[in-house]
C-alpha positions in Angstrom: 93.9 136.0 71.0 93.7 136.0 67.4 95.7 133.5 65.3 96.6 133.2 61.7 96.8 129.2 60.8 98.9 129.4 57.6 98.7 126.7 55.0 98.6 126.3 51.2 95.7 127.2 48.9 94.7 123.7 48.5 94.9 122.2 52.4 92.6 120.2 54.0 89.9 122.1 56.0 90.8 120.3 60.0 87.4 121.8 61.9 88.9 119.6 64.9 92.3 121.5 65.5 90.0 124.6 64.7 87.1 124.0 66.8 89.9 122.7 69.5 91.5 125.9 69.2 88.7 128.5 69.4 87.5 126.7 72.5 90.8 127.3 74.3 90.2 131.1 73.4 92.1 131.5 69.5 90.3 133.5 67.1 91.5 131.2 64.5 91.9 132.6 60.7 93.1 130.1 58.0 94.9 131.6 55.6 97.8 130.8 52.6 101.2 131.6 54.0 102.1 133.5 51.3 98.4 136.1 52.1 100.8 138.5 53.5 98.0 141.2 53.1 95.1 139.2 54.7 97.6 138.8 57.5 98.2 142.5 58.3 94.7 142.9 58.2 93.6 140.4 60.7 96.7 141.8 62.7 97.3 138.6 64.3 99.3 137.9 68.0 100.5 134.8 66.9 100.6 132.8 63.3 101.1 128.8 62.9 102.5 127.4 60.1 103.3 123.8 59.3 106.8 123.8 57.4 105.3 120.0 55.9 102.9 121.7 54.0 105.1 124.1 52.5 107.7 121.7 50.6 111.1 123.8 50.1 109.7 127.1 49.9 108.9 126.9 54.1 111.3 128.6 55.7 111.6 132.0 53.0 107.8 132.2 53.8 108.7 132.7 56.9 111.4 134.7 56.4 108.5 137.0 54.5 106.1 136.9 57.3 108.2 137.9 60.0 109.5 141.0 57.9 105.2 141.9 57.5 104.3 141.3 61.3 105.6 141.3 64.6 103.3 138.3 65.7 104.5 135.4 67.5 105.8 132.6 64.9 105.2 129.3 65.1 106.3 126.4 63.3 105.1 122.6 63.1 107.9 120.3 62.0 107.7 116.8 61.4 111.6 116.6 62.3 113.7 117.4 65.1 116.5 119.1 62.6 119.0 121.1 64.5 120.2 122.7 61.6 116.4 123.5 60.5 115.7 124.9 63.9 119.3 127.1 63.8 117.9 128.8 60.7 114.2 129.2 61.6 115.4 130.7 64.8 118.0 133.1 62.7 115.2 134.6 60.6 112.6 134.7 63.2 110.8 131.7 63.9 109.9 132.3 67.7 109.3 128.4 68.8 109.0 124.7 66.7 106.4 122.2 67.9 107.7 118.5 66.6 105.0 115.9 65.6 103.4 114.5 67.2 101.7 117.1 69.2 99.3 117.5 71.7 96.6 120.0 72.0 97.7 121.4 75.4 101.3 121.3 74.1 100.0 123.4 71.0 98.3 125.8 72.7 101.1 126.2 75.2 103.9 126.8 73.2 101.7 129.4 70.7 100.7 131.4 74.4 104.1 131.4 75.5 105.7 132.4 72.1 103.5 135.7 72.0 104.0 136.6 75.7 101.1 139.6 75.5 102.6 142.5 77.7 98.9 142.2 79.8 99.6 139.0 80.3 103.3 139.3 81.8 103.0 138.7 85.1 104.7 142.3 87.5 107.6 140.7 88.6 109.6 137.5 87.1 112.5 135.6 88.8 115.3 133.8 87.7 117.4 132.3 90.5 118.2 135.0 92.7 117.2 137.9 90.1 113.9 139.6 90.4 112.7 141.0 87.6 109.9 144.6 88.7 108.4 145.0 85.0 106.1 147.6 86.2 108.6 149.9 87.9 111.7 148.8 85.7 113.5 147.8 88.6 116.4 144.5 89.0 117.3 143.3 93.0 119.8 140.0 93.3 119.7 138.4 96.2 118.0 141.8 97.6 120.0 144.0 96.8 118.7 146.5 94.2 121.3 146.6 90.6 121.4 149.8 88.2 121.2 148.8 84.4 120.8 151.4 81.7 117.3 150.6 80.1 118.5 148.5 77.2 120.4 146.3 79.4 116.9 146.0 81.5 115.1 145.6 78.0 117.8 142.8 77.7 117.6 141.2 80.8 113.8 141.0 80.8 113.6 139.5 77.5 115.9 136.7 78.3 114.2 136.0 82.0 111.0 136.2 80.6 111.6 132.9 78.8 113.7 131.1 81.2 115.3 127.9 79.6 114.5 128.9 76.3 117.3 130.0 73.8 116.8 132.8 72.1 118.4 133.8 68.8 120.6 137.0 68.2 118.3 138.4 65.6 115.4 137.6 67.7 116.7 139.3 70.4 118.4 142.6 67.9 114.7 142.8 66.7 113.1 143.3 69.6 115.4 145.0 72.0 117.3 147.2 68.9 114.4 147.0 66.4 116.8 145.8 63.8 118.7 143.0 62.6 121.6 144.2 61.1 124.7 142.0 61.5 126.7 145.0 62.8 124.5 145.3 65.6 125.9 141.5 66.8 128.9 143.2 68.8 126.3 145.6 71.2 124.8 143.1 71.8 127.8 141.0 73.0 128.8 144.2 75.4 125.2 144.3 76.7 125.6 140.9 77.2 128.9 141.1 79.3 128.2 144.2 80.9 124.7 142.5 82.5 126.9 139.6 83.3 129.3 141.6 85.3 126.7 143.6 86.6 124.6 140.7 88.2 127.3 138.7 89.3 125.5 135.5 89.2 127.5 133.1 87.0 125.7 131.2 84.2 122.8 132.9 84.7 123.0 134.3 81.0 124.5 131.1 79.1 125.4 131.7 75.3 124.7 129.0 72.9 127.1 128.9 70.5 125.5 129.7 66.7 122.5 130.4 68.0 122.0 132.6 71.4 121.8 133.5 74.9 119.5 131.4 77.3 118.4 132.7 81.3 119.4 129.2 83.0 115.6 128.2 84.6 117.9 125.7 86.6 119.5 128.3 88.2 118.6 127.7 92.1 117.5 131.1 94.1 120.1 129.6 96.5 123.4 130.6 94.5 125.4 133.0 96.1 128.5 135.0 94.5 
């Protein structure tokens, strides 16, 4: 898996988190966070960036970077800012890692964030909702639901991360491909019409200002 570790020009080298890295399988490139060329050419899955190193300029870098690439973005923050993470996840940022920060942790969080289709697993459930990725097929409680393929597209991405929250212009770019603002009300209908179409209350939660969230709580027990 190749990864981009974006920094400043004049960072400290860390062979440790490199080395560390490239034993757990990264094909690590360091590179400034502003090499938007050298990016596209190493044509990562999934870059890291630490927001500390970056002073106030952090976030519109990564602004930058997500409009050059559709790798998995990653950010290290010192902080657990609500209000940081609300705009990170509003112009891309897939998933924050807070210092301090354990290896596994690292490397867990970057693997999850890029979700490589070959490594998506054929069928995903989320309470009583199974997921068939390979034949683009939805059953609850056994029983087998119709959804057009944008509200499978929809559905999938969301149970595919259980428990995570997922912004709306994370989830615009890739089920739409775009992020206009206008394209906030489909999304609310594909969001209703799954709802009503599953039948399984607060499976699809909505986060206010931020997104929707597949409830990983949800037992396979719940029954409409």
């Amino acid at each position: 898996m190749r990864l981009v570790v974006a920094g400043r020009r004049d960072d400290r080298p860390q062979p440790a988190l490199d080395n560390a890295l490239r034993l757990d399988g990264f094909a690590v490139r360091r590179l400034r966070a502003d090499d938007l060329p050298g990016m596209a050419a190493f044509s990562p899955h999934a870059v890291l960036i630490d927001l500390g190193l970056l002073d106030g300029e952090s976030l519109a870098l990564c602004e930058r970077i997500r409009r050059r690439t559709d790798a998995a973005l990653v950010a290290i923050t010192a902080r657990a800012d609500r209000g940081l993470w609300i705009e990170g996840r509003r112009i891309g940022v897939d998933d924050f890692v807070v210092k301090p920060y354990g290896l596994t942790e690292l490397t867990t969080r970057i693997r999850a964030a890029v979700r490589a289709p070959s490594e998506r697993p054929d069928h995903i459930g989320v309470g009583p909702v199974v997921v068939d990725t390979d034949e683009r097929r939805v059953n609850v409680h056994g029983q087998p639901v119709v959804l057009t393929r944008k509200e499978f597209d929809l559905l999938h991405l969301l149970a595919s991360t259980p428990g995570s929250v997922l912004g709306r212009d994370l989830i615009l770019r890739k089920v739409w491909h775009t992020t206009e603002k206008s394209a906030n009300r489909t999304l609310e209908v594909h969001i209703a019409t799954l709802r009503a179409k599953l039948g399984v209350p607060d499976l699809i939660r909505t986060v206010r200002g931020i997104g929707y969230v597949a409830d990983a709580e949800l037992p396979r027990s719940v029954r409409v």
